[in-house]
C-alpha positions in Angstrom: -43.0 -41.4 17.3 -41.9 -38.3 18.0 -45.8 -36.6 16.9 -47.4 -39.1 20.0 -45.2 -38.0 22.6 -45.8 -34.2 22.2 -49.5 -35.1 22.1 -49.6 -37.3 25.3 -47.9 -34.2 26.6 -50.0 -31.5 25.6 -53.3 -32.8 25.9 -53.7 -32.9 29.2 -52.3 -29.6 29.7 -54.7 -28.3 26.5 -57.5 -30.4 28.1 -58.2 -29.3 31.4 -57.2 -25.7 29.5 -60.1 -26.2 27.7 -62.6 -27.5 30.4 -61.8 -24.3 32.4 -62.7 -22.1 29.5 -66.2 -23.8 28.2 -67.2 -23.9 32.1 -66.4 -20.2 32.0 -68.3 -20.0 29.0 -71.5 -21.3 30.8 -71.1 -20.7 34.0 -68.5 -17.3 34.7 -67.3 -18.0 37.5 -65.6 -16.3 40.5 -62.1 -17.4 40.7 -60.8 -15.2 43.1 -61.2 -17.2 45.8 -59.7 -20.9 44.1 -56.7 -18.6 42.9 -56.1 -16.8 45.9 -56.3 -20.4 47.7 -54.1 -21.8 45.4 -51.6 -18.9 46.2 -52.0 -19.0 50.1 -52.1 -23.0 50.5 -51.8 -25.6 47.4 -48.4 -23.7 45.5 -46.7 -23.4 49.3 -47.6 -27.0 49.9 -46.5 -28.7 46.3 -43.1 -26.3 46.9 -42.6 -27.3 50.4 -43.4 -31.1 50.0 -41.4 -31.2 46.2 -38.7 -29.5 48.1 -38.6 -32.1 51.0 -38.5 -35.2 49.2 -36.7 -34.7 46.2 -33.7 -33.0 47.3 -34.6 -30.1 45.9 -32.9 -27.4 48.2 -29.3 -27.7 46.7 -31.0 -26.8 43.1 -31.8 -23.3 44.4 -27.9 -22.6 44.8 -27.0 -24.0 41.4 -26.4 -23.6 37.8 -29.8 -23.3 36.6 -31.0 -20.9 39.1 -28.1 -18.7 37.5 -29.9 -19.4 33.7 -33.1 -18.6 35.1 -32.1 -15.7 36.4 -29.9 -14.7 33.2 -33.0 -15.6 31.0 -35.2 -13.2 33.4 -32.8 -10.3 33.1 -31.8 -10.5 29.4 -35.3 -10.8 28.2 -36.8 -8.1 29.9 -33.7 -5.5 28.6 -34.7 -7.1 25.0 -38.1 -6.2 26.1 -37.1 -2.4 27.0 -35.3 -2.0 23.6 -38.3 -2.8 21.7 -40.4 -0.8 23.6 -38.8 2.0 23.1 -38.6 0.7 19.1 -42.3 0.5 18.9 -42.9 3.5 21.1 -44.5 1.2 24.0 -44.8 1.8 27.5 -41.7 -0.4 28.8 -43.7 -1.0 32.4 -46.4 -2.6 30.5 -44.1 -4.7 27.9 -40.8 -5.7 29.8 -42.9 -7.8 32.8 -44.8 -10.1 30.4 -41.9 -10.8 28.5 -39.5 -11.1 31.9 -42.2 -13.2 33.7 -42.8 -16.6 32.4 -45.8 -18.6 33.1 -43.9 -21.0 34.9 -46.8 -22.0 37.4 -49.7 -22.5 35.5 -48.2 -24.4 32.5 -44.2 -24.6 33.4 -44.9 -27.3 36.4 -47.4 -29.6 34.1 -45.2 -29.0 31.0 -41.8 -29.8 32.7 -43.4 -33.0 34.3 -45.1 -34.8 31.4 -42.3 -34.2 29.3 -39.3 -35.5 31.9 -41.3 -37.5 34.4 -41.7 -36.7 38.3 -37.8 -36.8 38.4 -37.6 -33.4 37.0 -40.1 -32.2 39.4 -37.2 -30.4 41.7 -35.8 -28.4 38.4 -39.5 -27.5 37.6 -40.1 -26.2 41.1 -36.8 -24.4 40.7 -38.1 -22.6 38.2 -40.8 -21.4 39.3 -39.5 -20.2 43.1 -36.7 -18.3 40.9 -39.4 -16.9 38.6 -42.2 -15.8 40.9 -39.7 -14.7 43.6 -38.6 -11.8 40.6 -41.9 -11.6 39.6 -43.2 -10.4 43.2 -40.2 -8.1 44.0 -38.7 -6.7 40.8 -41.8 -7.1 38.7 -43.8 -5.0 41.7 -40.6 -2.7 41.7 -41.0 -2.4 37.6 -45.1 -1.2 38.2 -44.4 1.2 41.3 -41.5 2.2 43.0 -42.9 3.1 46.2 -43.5 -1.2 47.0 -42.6 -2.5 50.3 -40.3 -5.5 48.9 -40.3 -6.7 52.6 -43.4 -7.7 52.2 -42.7 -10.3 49.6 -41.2 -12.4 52.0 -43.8 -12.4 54.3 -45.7 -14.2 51.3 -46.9 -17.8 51.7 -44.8 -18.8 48.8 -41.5 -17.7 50.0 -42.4 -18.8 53.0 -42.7 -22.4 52.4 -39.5 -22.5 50.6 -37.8 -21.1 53.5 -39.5 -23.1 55.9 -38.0 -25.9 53.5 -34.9 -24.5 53.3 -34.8 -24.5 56.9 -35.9 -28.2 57.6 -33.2 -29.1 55.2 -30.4 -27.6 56.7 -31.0 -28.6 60.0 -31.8 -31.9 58.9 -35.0 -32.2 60.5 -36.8 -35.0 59.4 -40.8 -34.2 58.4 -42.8 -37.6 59.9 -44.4 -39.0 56.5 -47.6 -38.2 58.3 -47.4 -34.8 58.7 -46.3 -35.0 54.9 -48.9 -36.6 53.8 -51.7 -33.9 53.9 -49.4 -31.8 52.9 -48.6 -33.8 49.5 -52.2 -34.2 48.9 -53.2 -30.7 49.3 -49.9 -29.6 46.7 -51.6 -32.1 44.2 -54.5 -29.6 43.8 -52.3 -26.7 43.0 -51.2 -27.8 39.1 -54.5 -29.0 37.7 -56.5 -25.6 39.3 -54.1 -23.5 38.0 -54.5 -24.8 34.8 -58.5 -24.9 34.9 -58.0 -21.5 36.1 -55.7 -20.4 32.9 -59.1 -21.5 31.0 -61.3 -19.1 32.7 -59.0 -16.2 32.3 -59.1 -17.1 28.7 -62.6 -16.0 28.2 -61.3 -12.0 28.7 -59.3 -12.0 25.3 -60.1 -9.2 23.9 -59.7 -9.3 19.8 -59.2 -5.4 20.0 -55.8 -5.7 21.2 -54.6 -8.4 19.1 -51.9 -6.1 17.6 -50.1 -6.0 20.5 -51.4 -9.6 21.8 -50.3 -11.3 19.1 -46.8 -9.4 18.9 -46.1 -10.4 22.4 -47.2 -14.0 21.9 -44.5 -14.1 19.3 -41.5 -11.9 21.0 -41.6 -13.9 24.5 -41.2 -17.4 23.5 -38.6 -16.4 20.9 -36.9 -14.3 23.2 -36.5 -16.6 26.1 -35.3 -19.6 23.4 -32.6 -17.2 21.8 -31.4 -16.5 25.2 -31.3 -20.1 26.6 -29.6 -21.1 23.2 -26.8 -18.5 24.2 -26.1 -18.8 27.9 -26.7 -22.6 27.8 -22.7 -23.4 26.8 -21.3 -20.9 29.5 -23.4 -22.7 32.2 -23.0 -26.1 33.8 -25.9 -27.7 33.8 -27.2 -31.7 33.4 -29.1 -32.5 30.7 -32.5 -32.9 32.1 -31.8 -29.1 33.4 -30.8 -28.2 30.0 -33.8 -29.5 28.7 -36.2 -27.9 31.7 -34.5 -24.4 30.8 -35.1 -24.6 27.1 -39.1 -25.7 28.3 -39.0 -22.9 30.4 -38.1 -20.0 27.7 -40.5 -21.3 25.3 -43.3 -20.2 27.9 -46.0 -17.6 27.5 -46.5 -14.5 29.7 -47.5 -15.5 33.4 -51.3 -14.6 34.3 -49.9 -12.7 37.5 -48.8 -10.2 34.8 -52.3 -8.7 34.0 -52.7 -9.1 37.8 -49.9 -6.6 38.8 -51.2 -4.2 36.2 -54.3 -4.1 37.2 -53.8 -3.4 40.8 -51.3 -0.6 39.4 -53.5 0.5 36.5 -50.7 0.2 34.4 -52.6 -0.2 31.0 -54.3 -3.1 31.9 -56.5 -4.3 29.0 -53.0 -3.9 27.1 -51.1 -6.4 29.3 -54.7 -8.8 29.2 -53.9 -9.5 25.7 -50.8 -9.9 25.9 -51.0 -11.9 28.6 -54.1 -13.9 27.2 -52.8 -14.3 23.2 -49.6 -15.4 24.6 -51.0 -18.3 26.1 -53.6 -19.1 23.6 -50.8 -19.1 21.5 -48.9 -21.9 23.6 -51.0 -24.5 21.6 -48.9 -23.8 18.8 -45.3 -22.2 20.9 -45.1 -25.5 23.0 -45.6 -28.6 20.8 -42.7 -27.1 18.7 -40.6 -26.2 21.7 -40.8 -30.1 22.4 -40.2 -30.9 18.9 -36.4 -29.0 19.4 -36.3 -30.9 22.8 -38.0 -34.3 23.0 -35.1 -35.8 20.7 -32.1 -33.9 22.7 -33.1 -34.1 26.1 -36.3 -36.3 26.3 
């Protein structure tokens, strides 16, 4: 049934969700360090290692890094209509509706719904997504950012690195893989737990606005995937990855950004923080639409 399958989905996504936020509840802890980790080591290693062995390099010149990018730039001049609409500050709305959380719940999502094999497509995703995030999303905040700096990052790093190896077709000894593999594994479940302990910072103030946002980017994203998807060649397990990946709340790196900019940030907090507490109810009826199409 179509009811089990989004729930063997889902709840281990929700679960270690939930663990993160009770253990935040008891204990607050510091996750500056895990994130900052998971930024610098585990994310370059899954990319680089999903990147390696599953072919993944000739995705990042295709169709659905085209729709990605399409869904990125569409949404986020939706976004600046309706902030001028409801007289909001477009540098706070337009990122958390451009900037999907395609780490923290896009990898996890895209896996347990298609199986390792779409682990490429999900990967795609998330280079494409985070690569905007950390130059046009930075650009969006403060103009004055060195964008050359972006690619000094770990994470672009490791995809060129990748790249690289690929096109020279070096091949990586499965031992020197290995580690590598091992320590990537870490980087979906902590960035998950760590989605838990942000959680505890929703402030009920801001709901307004939290809650309008929870609603806008999923709906957003879907209405744009539903109208670029018949212009763009794409397989179906990419069809069905792209629709996953409009359905998804705000990424955390959005109240990040504004609040090393001080661009509003308790505003971009909720909306950042009710979007994703709102995925418990966004994502089980995204996979309702794609489970039977694509599943």
């Amino acid at each position: 049934m179509i009811a089990v399958r989004i729930f063997e989905i889902t709840f281990p996504i929700f679960a270690i969700v939930a663990a993160g936020l009770f253990y935040a509840k008891r204990f607050r802890p510091d996750m500056a360090l895990p994130n900052r980790l998971n930024m610098d080591i585990f994310i370059p290693c899954l990319l680089f290692s999903a990147l390696i062995e599953r072919g993944g390099i000739s995705d990042l010149f295709g169709g659905l890094t085209l729709a990605i990018t399409l869904v990125i730039l569409l949404s986020g001049l939706l976004a600046l209509l309706a902030s001028y609409m409801f007289n909001i500050d477009p540098r706070s709305l337009c990122p958390p509706i451009m900037f999907a959380n395609a780490g923290n719940l896009g990898l996890p999502l895209v896996i347990l719904s298609f199986g390792e094999v779409a682990l490429s497509a999900a990967v795609n995703c998330f280079i494409v997504c985070n690569f905007f995030h950390i130059t046009l999303g930075r650009y969006l905040l403060n103009r004055q950012s060195n964008i050359l700096k972006v690619f000094l990052s770990p994470l672009i790093v490791a995809v060129v690195l990748a790249v690289t190896v690929s096109l020279l077709h070096i091949t990586v000894p499965q031992t020197l893989l290995e580690p590598i593999r091992m320590l990537g594994n870490i980087a979906v479940p902590l960035l998950l737990f760590a989605l838990g302990v942000r959680l505890i910072d929703i402030k009920l103030s801001e709901w307004k606005i939290g809650f309008s946002v929870a609603l806008l980017a999923p709906i957003c994203g879907v209405a744009i995937v539903l109208l670029i998807t018949p212009f763009i060649d794409l397989t179906r397990l990419e069809q069905g990855v792209l629709f996953l990946f409009g359905a998804l709340p705000p990424a955390v790196m959005n109240f990040i950004f504004a609040e090393h900019y001080n661009q509003e940030p308790s505003k971009v907090a909720a909306m950042v923080l009710f979007g994703n507490a709102f995925a418990v109810v966004s994502i089980p009826m995204a996979l309702v639409y794609v489970l039977p199409r694509f599943g």
